[in-house]
C-alpha positions as CSV (number, residue, x, y, z in Angstrom):
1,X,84.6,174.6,21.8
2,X,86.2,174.8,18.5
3,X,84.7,176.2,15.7
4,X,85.4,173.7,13.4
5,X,85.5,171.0,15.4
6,X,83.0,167.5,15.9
7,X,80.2,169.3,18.3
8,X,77.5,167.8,20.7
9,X,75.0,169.1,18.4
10,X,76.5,167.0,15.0
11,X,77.5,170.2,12.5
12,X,81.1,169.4,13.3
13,X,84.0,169.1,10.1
14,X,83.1,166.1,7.8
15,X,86.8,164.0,8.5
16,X,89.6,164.6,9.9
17,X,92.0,167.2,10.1
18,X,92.1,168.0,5.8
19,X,88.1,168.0,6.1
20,X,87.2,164.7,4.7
21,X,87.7,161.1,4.1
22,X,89.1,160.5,0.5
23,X,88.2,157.0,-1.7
24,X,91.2,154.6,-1.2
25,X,91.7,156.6,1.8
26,X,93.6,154.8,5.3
27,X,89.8,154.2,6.3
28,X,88.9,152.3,3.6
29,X,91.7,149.7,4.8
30,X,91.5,149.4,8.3
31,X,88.5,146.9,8.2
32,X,85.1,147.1,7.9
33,X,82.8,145.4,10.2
34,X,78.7,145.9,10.1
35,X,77.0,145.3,12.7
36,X,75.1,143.2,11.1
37,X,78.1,141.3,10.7
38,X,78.4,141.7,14.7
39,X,75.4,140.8,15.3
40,X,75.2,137.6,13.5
41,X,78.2,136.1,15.7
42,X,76.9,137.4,18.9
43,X,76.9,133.9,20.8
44,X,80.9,133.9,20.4
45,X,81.6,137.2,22.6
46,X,80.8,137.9,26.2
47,X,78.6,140.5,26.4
48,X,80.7,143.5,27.9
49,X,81.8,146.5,25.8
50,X,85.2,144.9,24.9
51,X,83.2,142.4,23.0
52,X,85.5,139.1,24.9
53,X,84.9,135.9,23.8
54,X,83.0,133.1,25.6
55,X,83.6,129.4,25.5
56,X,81.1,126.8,24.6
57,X,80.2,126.4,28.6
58,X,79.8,131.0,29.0
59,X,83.4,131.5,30.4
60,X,85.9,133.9,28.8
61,X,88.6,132.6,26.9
62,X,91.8,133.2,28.4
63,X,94.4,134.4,25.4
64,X,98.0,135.2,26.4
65,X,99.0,137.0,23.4
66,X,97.6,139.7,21.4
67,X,97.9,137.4,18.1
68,X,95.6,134.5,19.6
69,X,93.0,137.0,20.1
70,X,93.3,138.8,16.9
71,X,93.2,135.3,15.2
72,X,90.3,133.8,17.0
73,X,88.3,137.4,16.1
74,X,89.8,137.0,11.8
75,X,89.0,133.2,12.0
76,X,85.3,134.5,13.0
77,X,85.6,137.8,11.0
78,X,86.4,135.8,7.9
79,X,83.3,133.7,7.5
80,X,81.1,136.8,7.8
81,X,83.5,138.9,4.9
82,X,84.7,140.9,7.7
83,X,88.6,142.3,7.5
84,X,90.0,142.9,11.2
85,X,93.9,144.0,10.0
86,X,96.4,143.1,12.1
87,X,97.4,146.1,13.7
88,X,94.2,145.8,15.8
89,X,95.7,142.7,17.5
90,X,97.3,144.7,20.6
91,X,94.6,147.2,21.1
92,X,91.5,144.3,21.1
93,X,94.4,142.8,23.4
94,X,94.4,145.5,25.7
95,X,90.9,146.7,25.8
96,X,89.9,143.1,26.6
97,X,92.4,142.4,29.6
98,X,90.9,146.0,31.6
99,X,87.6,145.4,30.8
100,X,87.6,141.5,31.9
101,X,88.1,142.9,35.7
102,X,85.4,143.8,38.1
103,X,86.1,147.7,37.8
104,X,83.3,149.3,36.6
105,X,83.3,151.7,33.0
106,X,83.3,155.4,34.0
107,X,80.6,157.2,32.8
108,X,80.4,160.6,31.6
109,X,79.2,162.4,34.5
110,X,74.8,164.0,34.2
111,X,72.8,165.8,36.3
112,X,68.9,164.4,35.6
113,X,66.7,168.0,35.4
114,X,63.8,165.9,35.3
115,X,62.2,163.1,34.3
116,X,58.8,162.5,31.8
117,X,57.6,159.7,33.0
118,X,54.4,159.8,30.8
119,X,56.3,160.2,27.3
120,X,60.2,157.7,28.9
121,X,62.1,160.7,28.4
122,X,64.6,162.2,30.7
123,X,65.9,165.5,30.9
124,X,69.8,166.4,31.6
125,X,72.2,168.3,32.1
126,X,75.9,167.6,31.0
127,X,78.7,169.9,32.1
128,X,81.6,170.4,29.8
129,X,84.0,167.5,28.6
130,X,87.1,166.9,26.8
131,X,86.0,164.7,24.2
132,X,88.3,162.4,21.3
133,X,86.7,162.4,18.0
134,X,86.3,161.3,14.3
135,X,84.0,161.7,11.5
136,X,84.0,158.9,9.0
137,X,82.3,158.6,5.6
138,X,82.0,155.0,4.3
139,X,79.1,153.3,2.7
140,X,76.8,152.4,4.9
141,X,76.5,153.4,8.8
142,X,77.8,150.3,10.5
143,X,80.7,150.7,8.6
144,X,81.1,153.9,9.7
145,X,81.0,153.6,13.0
146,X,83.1,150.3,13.6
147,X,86.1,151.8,11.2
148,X,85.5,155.0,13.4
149,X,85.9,153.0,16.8
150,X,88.5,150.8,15.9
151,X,90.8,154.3,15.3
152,X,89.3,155.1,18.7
153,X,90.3,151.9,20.6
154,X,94.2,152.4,19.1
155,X,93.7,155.7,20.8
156,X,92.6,154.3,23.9
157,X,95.2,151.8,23.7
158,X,98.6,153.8,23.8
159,X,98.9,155.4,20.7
160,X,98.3,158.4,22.4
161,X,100.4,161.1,23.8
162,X,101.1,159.3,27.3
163,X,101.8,156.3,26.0
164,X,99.7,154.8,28.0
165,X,96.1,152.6,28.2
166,X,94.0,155.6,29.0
167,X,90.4,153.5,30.3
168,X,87.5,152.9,29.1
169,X,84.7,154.8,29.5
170,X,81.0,155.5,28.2
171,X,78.9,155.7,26.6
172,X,80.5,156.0,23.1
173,X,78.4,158.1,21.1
174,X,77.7,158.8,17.5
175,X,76.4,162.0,16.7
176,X,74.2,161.7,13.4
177,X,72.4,164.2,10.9
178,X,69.3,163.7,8.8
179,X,67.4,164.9,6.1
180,X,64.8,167.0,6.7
181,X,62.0,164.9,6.6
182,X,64.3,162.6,9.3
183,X,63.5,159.7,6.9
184,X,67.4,158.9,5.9
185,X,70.8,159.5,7.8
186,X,74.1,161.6,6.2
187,X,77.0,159.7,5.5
188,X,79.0,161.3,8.0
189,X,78.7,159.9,11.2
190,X,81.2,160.9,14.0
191,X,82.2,158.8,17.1
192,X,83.2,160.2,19.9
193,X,84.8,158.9,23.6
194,X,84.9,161.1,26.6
195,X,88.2,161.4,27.9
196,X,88.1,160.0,31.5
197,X,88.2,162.5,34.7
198,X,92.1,162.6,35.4
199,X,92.9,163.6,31.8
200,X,90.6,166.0,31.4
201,X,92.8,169.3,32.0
202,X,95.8,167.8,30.1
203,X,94.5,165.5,27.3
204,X,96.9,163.1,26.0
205,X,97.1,163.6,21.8
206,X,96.1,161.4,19.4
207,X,99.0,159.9,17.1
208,X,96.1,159.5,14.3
209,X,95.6,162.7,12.6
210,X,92.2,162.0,11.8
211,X,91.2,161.9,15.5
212,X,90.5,165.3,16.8
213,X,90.2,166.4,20.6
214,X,87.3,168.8,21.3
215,X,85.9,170.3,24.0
216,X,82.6,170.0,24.0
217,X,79.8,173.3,26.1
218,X,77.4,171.9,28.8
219,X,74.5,171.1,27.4
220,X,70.7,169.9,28.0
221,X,69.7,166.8,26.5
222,X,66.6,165.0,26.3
223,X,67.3,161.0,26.0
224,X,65.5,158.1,25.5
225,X,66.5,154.7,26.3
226,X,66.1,151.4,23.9
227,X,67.5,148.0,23.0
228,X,68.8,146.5,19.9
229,X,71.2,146.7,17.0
230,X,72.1,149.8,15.6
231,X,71.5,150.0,12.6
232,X,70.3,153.0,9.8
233,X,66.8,152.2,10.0
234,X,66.9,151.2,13.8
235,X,68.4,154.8,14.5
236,X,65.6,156.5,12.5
237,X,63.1,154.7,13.8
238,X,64.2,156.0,17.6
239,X,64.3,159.1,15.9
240,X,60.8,159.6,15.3
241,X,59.9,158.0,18.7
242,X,62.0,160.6,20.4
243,X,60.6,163.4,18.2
244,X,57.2,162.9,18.8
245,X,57.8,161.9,22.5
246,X,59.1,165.6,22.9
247,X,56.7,167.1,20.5
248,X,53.9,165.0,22.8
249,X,55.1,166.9,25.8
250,X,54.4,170.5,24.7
251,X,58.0,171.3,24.9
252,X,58.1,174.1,22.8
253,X,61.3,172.9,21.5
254,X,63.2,173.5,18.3
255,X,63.8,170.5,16.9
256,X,66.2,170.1,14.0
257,X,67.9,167.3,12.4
258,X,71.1,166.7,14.3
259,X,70.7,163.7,16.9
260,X,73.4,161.6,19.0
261,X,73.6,157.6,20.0
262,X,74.9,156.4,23.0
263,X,75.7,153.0,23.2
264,X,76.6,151.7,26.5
265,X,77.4,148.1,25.7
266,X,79.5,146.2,23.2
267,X,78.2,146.4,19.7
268,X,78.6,142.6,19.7
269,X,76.7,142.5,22.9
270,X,73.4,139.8,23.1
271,X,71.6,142.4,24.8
272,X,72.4,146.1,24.3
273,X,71.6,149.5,26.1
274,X,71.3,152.6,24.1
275,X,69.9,156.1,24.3
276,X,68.9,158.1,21.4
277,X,69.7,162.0,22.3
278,X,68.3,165.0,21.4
279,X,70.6,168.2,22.6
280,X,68.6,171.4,23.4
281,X,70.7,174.4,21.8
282,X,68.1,176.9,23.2
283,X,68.9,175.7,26.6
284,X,72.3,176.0,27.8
């Protein structure tokens, strides 16, 4: 993998391709939403990743064109202070309509090495993937990672190389640092999708320069499922239940301070699956 590019472990480039996210930069423009602000709206949407919105009796809404969608999400957006700009109308258009079918999300393909039953940790192996990335650097770290994801969906959705709607798949993960007493989170956070299966020799190339795609080694990771928003002090507190999980089970692992978040359902999602990861660098 590149030298200087996002790494599974998190000590990847802070930004894009000119090494970091200026103030007043395109980021700071392209909307920020919290999950917090997700959260609080979370009866409105379906519950898949696409985040589609439910009617007053559970079905979806059916929206024709991409600017009924993206108005029925600003109408929303704006009583929470939430900016979704208007070149996000076709992508949230897009992502909806595939993910609305019966297909199921492809996942990034794991071998499980073992299982701690005693401590809810499993043990895996994960060969090498092509991976999209970007590491953003706003205030808080829900901003970060919506404003990182949304550069991700137009990805996703055709501004890409192929010029084409290249599938969802997941988890999306964030890979995260923290200090050394692993009591508060960097600002830079990167988000990361796998490039599905039949791209994976021939990735299409981002349009967004900030976007970089990265081939990432196998790897072992330990992981450790939980539910909820993710939020700064959510993520730290899986944190230190995943550290001392590991450090229970006489491991003998090197733990540092670089850790990854999987997210396997919509952030806007009633009920949300997650992993907290912790990839084993001694262990290839």
């Amino acid at each position: 993998m590149d030298g200087e590019g996002c790494r599974l472990n998190g000590e990847g480039r802070v930004g894009g391709r000119d090494g970091g996210v200026e103030a007043g930069s395109q980021s700071h423009h392209s909307g920020l939403i919290t999950l917090e602000d997700l959260e609080s709206f979370t009866g409105d949407l379906d519950s898949d990743f696409s985040g589609s919105p439910a009617g007053d009796n559970g079905e979806v809404m059916d929206f024709e064109e991409p600017d009924q969608m993206l108005n029925y999400w600003q109408e929303i957006g704006r009583g929470h202070r939430v900016n979704i700009p208007q070149d996000m109308a076709e992508p949230i258009q897009q992502l909806t309509m595939e993910m609305d079918t019966s297909q199921e999300r492809e996942r990034v393909p794991f071998t499980v090495l073992k299982c701690l039953d005693k401590v809810q940790v499993d043990k895996r192996r994960y060969e090498k993937t092509v991976w999209a990335c970007i590491t953003m650097r706003e205030e808080t770290y829900e901003q970060s990672i919506c404003t990182g994801f949304m550069k991700i969906m137009r990805f996703i959705c055709q501004q890409n190389s192929a010029g084409t709607y290249l599938g969802m798949t997941i988890p999306i993960v964030t890979v995260v640092q923290t200090d050394t007493s692993r009591s508060a989170l960097a600002p830079e956070v990167t988000v990361a999708y796998c490039i599905p299966e039949q791209y994976q020799d021939q990735p299409p190339m981002p349009f967004d320069p900030d976007i970089t795609i990265e081939t990432w080694p196998s790897a072992v990771v330990y992981t450790r499922e939980f539910s909820g928003s993710t939020n700064e002090a959510s993520i730290l507190e899986q944190i230190q239940i995943l550290v001392a999980a590991l450090d229970s089970a006489d491991l003998n692992l090197s733990l540092g301070i670089s850790f990854i978040v999987a997210g396997y359902t919509s952030l806007a999602a009633t009920h949300r699956h997650n992993e907290i990861w912790f990839v084993d660098r001694g262990e290839a």
